[in-house]
N, C-alpha and C positions, 0 to 999 in steps of 0.2 A: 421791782424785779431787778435785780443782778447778773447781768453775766459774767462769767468767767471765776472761778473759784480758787483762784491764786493767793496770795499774799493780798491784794489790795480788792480783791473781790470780799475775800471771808473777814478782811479787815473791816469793809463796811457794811455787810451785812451783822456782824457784830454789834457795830456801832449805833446802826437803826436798829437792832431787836433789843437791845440795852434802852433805848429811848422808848419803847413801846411801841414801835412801828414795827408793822407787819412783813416781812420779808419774805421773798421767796429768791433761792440762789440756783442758778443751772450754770452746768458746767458740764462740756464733752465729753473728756476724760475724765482721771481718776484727780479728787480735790487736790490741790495742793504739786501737780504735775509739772508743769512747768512756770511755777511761780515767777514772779517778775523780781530780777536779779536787782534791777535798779530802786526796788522799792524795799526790796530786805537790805539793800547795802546801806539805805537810807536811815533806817533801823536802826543797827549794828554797830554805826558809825566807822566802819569799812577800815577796822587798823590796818590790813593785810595791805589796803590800795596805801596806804601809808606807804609802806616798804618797797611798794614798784613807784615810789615818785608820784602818783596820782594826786597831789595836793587841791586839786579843785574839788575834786568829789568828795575827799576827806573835810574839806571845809564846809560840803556843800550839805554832808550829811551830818556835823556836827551841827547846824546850823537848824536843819526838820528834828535832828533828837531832842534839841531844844525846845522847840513849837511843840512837840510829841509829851515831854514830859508837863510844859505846862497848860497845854488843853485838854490831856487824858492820862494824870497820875495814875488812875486805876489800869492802865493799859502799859504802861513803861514806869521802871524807879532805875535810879543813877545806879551803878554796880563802880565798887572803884577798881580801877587800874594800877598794875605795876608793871614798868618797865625797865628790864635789869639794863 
């Protein structure tokens, strides 16, 4: 059982019903309601925290998109960047 149906809730129950376990996800409100900021910026690889100077968290989330792309390709693929 899962609680919370945010970002890193629906992300693991994903991940267990893909492996063939059983899942059950509860969540108070509506899914996806107040997702966890720090776990999609993780995601995302946060350009935006880029531009306010944030370099620890940009490094910190380049660093899980990495882990992300090579534990669950089916989950994440590179997108490329340009920066004018």
């Amino acid at each position: 059982m899962i609680i919370g149906g945010g970002a890193t809730g629906l992300g693991v129950a994903l991940d267990a019903a893909t492996r063939g376990i059983r899942v059950a996800l509860v969540e108070a409100f509506d899914f996806a309601k107040g997702t966890s900021s720090r776990a999609t910026k993780l995601v995302h690889g946060g350009v935006r925290y880029l531009a306010q100077g944030n370099i620890a968290l940009v490094r910190e989330a380049l660093h899980e998109r990495t882990t992300l792309l090579h534990n669950a390709p089916h989950l994440a693929q590179p997108l490329p960047f340009v920066m004018p």
